[in-house]
Each structure stands twice: as structure tokens, then as C-alpha cells.
N, C-alpha and C positions, 0 to 999 in steps of 0.2 A: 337293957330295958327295951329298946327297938326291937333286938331278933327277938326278945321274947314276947312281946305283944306281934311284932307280927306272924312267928310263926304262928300264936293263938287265929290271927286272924283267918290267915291262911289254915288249919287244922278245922275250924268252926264256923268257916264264911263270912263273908261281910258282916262287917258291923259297925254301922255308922259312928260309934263312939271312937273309935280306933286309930284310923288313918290321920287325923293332927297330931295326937301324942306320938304315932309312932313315926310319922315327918319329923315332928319340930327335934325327938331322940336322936333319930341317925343326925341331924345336923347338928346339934349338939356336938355329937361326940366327934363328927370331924372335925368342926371347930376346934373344941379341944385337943384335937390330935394336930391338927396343923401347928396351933401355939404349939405344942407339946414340940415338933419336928423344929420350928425356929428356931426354938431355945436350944436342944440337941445342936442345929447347926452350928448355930450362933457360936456356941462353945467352943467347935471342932472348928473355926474359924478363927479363932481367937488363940487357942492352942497350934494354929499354925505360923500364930504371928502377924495376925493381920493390925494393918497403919493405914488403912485408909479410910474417905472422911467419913462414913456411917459409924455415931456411937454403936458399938456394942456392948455397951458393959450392963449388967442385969438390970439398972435403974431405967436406962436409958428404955432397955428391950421391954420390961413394963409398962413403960408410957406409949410403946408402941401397939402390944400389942392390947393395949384398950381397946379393942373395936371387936363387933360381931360380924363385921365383913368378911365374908370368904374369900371374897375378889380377892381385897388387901390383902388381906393374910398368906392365898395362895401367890401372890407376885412377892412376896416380903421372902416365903421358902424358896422360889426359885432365884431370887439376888442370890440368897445364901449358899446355896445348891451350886451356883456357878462361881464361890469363891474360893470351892474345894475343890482341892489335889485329884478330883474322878474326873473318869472318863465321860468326853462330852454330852454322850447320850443319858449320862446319870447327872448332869448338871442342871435338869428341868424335869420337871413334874410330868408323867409322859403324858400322851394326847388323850387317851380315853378318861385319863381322871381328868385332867384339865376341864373335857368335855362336862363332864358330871359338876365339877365344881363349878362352871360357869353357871351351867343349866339354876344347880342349887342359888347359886345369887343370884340372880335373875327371877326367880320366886320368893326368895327373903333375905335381900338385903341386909337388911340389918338385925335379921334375929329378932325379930318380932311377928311376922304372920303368922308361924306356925306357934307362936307362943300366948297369944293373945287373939279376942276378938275383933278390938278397937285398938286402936295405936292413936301416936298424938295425945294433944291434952286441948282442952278450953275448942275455941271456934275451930281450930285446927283437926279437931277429931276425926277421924276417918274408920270406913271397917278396914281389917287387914284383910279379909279376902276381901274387896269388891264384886269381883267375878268370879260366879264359881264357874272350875274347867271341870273337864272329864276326861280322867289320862288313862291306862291301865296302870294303876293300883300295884299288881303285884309287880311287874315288869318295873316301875319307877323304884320299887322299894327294892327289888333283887342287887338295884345298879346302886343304889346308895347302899345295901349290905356290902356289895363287893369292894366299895371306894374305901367307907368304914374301915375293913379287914384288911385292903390295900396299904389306905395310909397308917394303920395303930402296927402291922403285921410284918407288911414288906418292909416301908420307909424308915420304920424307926429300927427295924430288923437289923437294916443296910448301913443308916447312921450309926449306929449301937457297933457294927461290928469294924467300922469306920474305925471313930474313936477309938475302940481298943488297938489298932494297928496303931495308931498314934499315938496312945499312950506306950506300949510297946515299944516302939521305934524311937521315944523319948529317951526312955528307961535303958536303954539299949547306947542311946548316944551318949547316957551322962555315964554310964559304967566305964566304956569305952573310954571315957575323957575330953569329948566333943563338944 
């Protein structure tokens, strides 16, 4: 839904209707794509045998990952990231998403500016933007398509093909008699 409204955007020019839906989408979906990579990990951790004190079992990993925090979410996949068998440079999220994904929290915390006008409830109400900035537009949406396509494409790519060595090398061990 993001590239397709903003390609629109971009194809037809500004259009002040545009830029929140197609913000609050790309965060969206990375959101989703981070849980999506935790769970992924979480697994391929678990199928390694892992004993130590972080529940992981899928109960537990739903209760965690309740939150629309990117921050959490992105330190929750690099714990995990650094509990597997890869090579150290593939044990953390590298620096240019890091950057983006900070950038992204630090604008909406909690999944709510780009979702709503008002956040809070009762005396507490606030607007979610207070401030409006002025950033460039397309340049900010190019970097969250590429993080987007980074995390749903590369990361889960890399887990995905992970896994299957492990499962592999499982299948492999129990024929053998190991």
C-alpha cells in the first residue's frame, strides 16, 4: 500500500492527502516485518537448543511482542540475531537500518502519530503531530522503501535460508544416528 500511494504521489505530485497514510504504511509494515524476523529468529534459536533465561516459547514471544515500538522491537531482533550460529557482522541489524529505524522511533514511538490525529484520551489529549517539520518527502520515503524491502527481502531472505541449513543439518544428524 506505501509504494503504491507513493509511487502515485510521486507519478502526480504532491498531494497533501498522502504523506501520513503513506508514513504511517511503510511503518507499519516494518513493524510487522521486525515481529515477523523475531519470531523467525526466535525459532531458529530455539531449534538450536537454546537454555537460557529469556522465555522463548511462542506464549511468552506474544506477550512480548505487544508493543508498536520499533526501538524494542529492533534491540529484541538483534538479542536474537547474536544468539545464532552467524558470523558476527550478521549478529546485528547493520548501521544504515539501525539509522532508519531509530530515525522511524523517534517520530512514532508508539504507532500512533502517523495513525491518528489526537493520541491520549481525557485531559491527557494531545495532537500527535504538534510540530509540523519540513523534511524532503521523497528522499524520507525512498529510505523507509529501501529499509521496508531490506527487512521483508534481505533479513527474512537470510533467516529463511538459515533455517533451512538447520533444518538440513538436523535431518542429516538423525539419519546418521547422532
Amino acid at each position: 500500500m506505501a509504494e503504491t500511494a507513493a509511487r502515485h504521489w510521486i507519478a502526480h505530485g504532491p498531494d497533501d492527502l498522502l504523506p501520513l497514510p503513506i508514513l504511517y504504511n511503510y511503518r507499519h509494515s516494518i513493524e510487522l516485518s521486525l515481529k515477523w524476523l523475531i519470531r523467525k529468529a526466535a525459532q531458529c534459536v530455539l531449534r538450536e537448543g537454546y537454555t537460557g533465561e529469556e522465555d522463548l516459547s511462542p506464549d511468552q514471544l506474544d506477550k512480548r511482542l505487544r508493543t508498536h515500538n520499533i526501538r524494542r522491537l529492533a534491540d529484541c531482533l538483534n538479542r536474537y540475531l547474536a544468539l545464532l550460529d552467524l558470523p558476527k557482522v550478521e549478529q546485528r541489524i547493520d548501521p544504515e537500518s539501525w539509522s532508519q529505524l531509530n530515525w522511524l522511533d523517534s517520530e512514532d514511538a508508539t504507532g500512533e502519530t502517523y495513525r491518528y490525529a489526537v493520541v491520549g484520551h481525557g485531559p491527557g489529549q494531545a495532537p500527535a503531530r504538534p510540530v509540523q517539520q519540513n523534511v524532503n518527502f521523497y528522499e524520507q520515503v525512498n529510505e523507509l522503501h529501501k529499509l521496508a524491502h531490506l527487512l521483508w527481502g534481505g533479513y527474512s531472505a537470510h533467516l529463511g535460508e538459515y533455517e533451512n541449513w538447520q533444518i538440513e543439518y538436523m535431518e542429516t544428524m538423525d539419519t546418521a544416528g547422532y
